[in-house]
N, C-alpha and C positions, 0 to 999 in steps of 0.2 A: 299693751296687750288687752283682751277684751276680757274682763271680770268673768269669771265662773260661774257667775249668776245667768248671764247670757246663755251660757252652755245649759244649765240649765231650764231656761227658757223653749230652747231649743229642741231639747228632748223632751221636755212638755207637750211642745205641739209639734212633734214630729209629723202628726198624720192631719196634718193642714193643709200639707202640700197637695194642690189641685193637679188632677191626674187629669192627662191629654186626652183619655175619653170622653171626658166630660164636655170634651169639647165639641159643637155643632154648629150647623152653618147658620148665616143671618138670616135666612127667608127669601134668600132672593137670589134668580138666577141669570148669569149673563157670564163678559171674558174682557180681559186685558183691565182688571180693576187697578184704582190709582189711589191714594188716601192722603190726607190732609187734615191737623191740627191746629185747631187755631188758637187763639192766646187767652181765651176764656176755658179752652180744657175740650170743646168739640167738637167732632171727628167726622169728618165729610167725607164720601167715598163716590167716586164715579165710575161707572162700568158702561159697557157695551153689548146690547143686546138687539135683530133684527136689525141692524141697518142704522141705530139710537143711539142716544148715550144718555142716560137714565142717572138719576143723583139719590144718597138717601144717605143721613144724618144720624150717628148716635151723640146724644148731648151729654151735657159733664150729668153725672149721677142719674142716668138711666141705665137701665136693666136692656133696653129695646131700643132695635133703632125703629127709628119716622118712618112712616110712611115712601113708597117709594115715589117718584117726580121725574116725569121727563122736560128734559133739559130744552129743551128745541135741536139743539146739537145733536147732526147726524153722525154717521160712527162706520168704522170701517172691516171688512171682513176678516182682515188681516193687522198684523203688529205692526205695522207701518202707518196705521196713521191712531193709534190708540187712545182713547180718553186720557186727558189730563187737566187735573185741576190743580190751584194756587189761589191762595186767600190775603188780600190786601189786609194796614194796619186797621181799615174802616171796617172789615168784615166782610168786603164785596166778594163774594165766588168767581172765580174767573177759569172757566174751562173750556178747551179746545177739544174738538171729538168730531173725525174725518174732518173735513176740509171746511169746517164753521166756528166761530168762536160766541159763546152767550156770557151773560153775566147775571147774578143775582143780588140786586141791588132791595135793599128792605123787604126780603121777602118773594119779591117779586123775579122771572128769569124776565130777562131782555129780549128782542127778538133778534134773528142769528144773523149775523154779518159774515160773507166770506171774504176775507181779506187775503186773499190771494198767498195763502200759504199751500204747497203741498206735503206731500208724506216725507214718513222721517221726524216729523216734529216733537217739540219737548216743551211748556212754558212753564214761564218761572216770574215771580215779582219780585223789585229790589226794593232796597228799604225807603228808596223815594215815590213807593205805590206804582212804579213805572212799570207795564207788563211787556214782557217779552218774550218771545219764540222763536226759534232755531229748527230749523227745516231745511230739504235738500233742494237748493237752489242753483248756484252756479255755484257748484261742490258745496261748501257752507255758506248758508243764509242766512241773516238775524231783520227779522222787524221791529217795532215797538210803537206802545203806547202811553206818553205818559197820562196820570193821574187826571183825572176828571176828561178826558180829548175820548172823544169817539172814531178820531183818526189814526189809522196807524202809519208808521212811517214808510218811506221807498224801501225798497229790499236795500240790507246794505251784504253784498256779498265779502267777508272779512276774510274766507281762504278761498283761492280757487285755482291752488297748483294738483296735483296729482292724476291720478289714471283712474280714479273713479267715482262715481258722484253718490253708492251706496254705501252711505256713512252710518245714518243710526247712532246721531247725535243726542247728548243728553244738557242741559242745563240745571243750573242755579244761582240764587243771588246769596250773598253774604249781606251780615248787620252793619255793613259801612262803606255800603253803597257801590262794592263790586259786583257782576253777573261775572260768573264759571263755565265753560263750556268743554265737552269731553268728544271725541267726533272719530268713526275710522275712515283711515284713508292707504290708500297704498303707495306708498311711502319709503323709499326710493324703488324699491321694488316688490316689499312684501307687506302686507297687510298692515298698519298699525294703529295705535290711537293719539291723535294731536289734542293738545288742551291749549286754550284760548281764555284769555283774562279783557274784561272789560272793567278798566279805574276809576270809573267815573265819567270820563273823556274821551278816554280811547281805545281800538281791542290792543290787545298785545302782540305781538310776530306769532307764531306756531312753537309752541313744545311740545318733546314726542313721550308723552308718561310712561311710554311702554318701551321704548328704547327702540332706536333702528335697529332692523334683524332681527327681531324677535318673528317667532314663527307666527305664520296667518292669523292674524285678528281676524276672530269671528261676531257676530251681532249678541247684543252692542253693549259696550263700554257704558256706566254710569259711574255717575259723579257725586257726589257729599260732601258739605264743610265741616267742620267741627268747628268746637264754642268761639277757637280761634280764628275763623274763616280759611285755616286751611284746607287743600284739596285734598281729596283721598278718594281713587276712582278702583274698581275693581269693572275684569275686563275678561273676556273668556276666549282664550286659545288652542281649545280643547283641553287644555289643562284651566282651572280657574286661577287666575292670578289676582295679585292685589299692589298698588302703589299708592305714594303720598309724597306732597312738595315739601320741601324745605327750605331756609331760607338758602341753602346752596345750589336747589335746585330737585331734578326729580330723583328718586332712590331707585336702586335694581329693584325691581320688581319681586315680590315674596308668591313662589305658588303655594296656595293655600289646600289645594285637591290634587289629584293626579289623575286624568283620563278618566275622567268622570260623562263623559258625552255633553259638554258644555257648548257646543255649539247651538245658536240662537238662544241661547239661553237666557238671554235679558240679565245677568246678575245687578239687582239692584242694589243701592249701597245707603245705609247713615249712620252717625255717629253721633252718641248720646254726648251731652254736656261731661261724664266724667271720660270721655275717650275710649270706652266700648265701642266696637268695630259690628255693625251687625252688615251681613249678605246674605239675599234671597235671592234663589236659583229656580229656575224653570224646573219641575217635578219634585220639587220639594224640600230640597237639601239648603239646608243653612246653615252658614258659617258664624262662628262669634268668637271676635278677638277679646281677651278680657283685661280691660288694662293692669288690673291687678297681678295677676299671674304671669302679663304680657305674653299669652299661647293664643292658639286657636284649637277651636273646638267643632267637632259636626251635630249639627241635631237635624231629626226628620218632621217635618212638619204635620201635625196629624189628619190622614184624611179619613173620606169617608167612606165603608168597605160597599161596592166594590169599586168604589172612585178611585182616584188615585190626583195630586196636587200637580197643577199649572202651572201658569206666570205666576209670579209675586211681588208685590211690592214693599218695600220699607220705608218707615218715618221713623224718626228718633221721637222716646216719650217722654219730652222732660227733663232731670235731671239724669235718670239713667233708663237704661230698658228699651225698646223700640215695638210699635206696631209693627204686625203684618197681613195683610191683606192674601187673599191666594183663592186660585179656580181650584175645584177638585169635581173627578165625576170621568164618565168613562167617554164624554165628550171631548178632552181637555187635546189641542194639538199647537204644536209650535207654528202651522205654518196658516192657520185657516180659522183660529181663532173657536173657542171653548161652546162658544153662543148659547149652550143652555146649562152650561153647569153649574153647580152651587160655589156660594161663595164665602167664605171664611176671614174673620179677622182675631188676629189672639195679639195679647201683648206676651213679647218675648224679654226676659230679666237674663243679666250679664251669665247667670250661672246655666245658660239653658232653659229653667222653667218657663212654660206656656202656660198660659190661661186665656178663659176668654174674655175678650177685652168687652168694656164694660164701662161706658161712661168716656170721660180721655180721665187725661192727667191733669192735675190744677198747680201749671207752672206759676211760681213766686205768690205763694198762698203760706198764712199762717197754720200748720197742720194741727198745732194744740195752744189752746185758748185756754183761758181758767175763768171764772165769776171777781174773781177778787184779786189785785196787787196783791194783800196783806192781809193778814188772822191778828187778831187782839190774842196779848198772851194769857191777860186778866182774866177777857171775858168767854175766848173759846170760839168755836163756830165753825160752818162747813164751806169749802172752798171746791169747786164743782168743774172739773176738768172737759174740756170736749174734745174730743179726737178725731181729727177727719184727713184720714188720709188718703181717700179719693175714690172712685170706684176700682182701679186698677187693682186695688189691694182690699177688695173688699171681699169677705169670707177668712179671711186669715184673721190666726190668732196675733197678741199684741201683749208688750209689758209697758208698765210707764214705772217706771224707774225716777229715783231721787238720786242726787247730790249733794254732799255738803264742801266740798273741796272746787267748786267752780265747773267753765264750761269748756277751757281750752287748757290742752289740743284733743282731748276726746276722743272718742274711744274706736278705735280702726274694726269696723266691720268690712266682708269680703267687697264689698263696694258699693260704700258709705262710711260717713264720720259721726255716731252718735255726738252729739254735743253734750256729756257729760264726763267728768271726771268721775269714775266708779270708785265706792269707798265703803267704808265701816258702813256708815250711813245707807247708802245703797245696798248692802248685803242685808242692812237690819230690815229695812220695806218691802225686798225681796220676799224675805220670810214670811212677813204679816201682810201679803198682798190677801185680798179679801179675808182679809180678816174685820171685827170694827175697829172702825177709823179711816182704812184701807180700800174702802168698796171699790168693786171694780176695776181695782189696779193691774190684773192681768185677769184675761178674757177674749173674746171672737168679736171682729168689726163685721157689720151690717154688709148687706149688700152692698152698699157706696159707700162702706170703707168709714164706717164711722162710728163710734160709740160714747158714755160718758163713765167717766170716773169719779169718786167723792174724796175726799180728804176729810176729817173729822177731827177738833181737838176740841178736847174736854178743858171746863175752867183750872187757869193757873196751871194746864201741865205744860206750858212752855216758857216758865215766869223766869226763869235762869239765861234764856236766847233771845230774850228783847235785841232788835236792833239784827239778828242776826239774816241770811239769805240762803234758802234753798231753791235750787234749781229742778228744774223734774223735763224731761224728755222722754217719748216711748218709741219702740221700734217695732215693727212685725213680724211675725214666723214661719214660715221658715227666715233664720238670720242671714238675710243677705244684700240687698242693697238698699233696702228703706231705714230710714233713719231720719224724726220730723225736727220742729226746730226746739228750742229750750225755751222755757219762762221763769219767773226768777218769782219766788215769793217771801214778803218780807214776814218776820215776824215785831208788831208793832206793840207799844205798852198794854 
């Protein structure tokens, strides 16, 4: 269970919680935005404005993004050939937008190559830097290029049965070296979505994710893997639906909406490392599966009055939560593209909460540090905690919490695992959190998500616990899916 001390924490900073008003657009207007995290935590976004496709950058621990930058990459009027970006393991930018592809190599963008891809396109990079794109060619398309080649490959056409060649295909790669592909076709006779697996070597035959007979698949099916490289495509039939592979194959399909006007509606899809389901829908509506509670849930995306939200896109944030990108403005339309609307990114948490995003995420980062292994019991002295849990979670309040009982299995938050064992111990620090000794042990992190804490002991008051170990971990408020890692400090002669 989760110690009452928690509950208490919780009701402490009840009004932490950042309200969707708060929320506002980035400074910059355009349509069919795309976003991109890359493994130091920063957050690339590409959009289309005039005929362009235009780039601009929030870094880990900024308040603001960069500057905006055009790409060289021209851009299309329509959802048909929309900006997309993909970030190798080097950090090279690699975006398509209409009918060109650039790269940004140290800095710099490349000049534009058109490699004979047309609309419909989607690209993706797999874990051997290889880039690829999937477009409508003889029904489905895929080219490629590997790693350091400025060539790309011949069209390889991998399907090309059916009765129509407007698919409105999506891609992605997995951590072991498969490319995903999700595609509609009409199929045997009514609209569906075929998914296509490339191993390494080869693509795979056609699976229909969406099952033969289901009613008209409408534009377009996208795709996600989860931590495990599974599929999980959400697809829109005028009802929104959702499916996932198994190792038996594909599942009946879950509708998640009911006649919601989902046609064209782009539903994009990802899934965070603990198995949060997030989908963004064209005018604003987003889905969130929670693996905890295993439901789905609706939330509206906040616009701007008298705007109203567009296309949208999703990235998973890390361990849990997801970006999202989205048009809003009274320009915004499905068929002709937003061109001067404003543009919005908020990070979305398992429980619904939105804010605005704010730096990225800093996946596989130590969240709490300390000054010292070890305290002399003898001699006493202060041990200096640093808290950085990122900008996503920056303005919220925070406890850092003690143990003496160890770290596992630890303590089940709505989604997250505090890594402490809550005890005697932890109820008694609870109490004396700023107090002396105490400083700063519950308090508000910084805008980027950061703050310090003190530990204080005075001579000889721990001359009985030589030898002994406490752990200290802290979590954020509202209590719900952050949870950082544990340190262990010893207490020495």
């Amino acid at each position: 269970m989760v110690l009452r001390a928690t509950t208490i924490v919780a009701a402490l900073f009840a009004a932490t919680t950042v309200l969707t008003a708060q929320i506002a657009p980035i400074g910059t207007q355009g349509a069919y935005p795309d976003l991109a995290l890359d493994d130091k935590g920063n957050l690339h976004l590409v959009y289309a404005r005039s005929g362009k496709t235009y780039y601009r950058m929030l870094a880990k621990g900024a308040s603001a993004w960069g500057p905006e930058e055009a790409t060289g990459a021209n851009a299309s009027t329509d959802h048909r050939q929309q900006p997309d970006i993909a970030i190798d393991s080097r950090g090279v930018l690699h975006v398509m937008g209409g009918s060109t592809y650039v790269q940004k190599v140290n800095g710099t963008w490349t000049s534009p190559q058109a490699p004979g891809i047309s609309r419909d396109h989607h690209i993706t990079v797999d874990s051997r830097d290889t880039v690829w794109v999937v477009y409508r060619g003889q029904r489905v398309s895929v080219r490629s290029k590997p790693v350091n080649s400025t060539q790309w490959s011949a069209p390889q056409n991998i399907y090309t049965v059916g009765s129509t060649d407007h698919i409105y295909p999506d891609i992605t790669a997995g951590t072991d070296g498969s490319v995903h592909l999700v595609f509609r076709m009409m199929e045997p006779t009514n609209y569906d979505c075929g998914y296509m697996k490339f191993d390494g070597t080869r693509w795979s035959a056609v699976e229909w994710a969406c099952l033969k007979g289901r009613p008209k698949m409408e534009e377009g099916p996208h795709i996600a893997l989860d931590a495990n490289n599974v599929p999980h495509v959400a697809m829109p039939e005028g009802n929104l639906r959702y499916n996932v592979r198994t190792g038996s194959g594909w599942q009946t399909p879950v509708t998640v909406a009911n006649s919601q006007g989902f046609s064209r509606a782009e539903p994009t899809i990802a899934i965070d490392n603990a198995g949060n389901r997030y989908i963004g829908v064209w005018g604003g509506n987003v889905f969130i599966y929670n693996a905890a509670s295993q439901s789905w849930a609706q939330r509206t995306l906040p616009g701007v009055v008298p705007g109203r939200p567009g296309f949208v896109d999703v990235i998973k944030a890390g361990a849990t939560g997801a970006y999202m990108v989205y048009e809003t403005g009274q320009t915004v339309n499905k068929d002709r593209g937003a061109g001067q609307a404003d543009l919005i990114v908020v990070h979305v948490k398992p429980d619904g909460t939105m804010t605005q995003a704010a730096g990225g995420t800093r996946p596989n980062t130590q969240d709490l540090s300390m000054s010292a292994a070890e305290v002399s019991a003898s001699a006493g002295g202060a041990v200096v905690f640093t808290l950085d849990a990122g900008p996503s979670e920056g303005g919220h309040g925070y406890a850092l919490l003690v143990s003496a009982s160890g770290t596992t299995p630890g303590e089940s938050l709505p989604n997250a695992v505090l890594p402490l064992n809550l005890d005697a111990v932890s109820r008694h620090v609870f109490r004396m959190s700023n107090s002396w000794g105490y400083e700063s042990f519950v308090g508000w992190l910084d805008g980027a998500g950061t703050a310090q804490a003190t530990l204080r002991i005075a001579r000889g008051e721990l001359r009985d616990l030589i030898g002994f170990q406490f752990h200290l971990a802290f979590l954020t408020v509202p209590v719900t899916g952050y949870a950082s890692n544990a340190v262990t400090l010893r207490v020495s002669p």
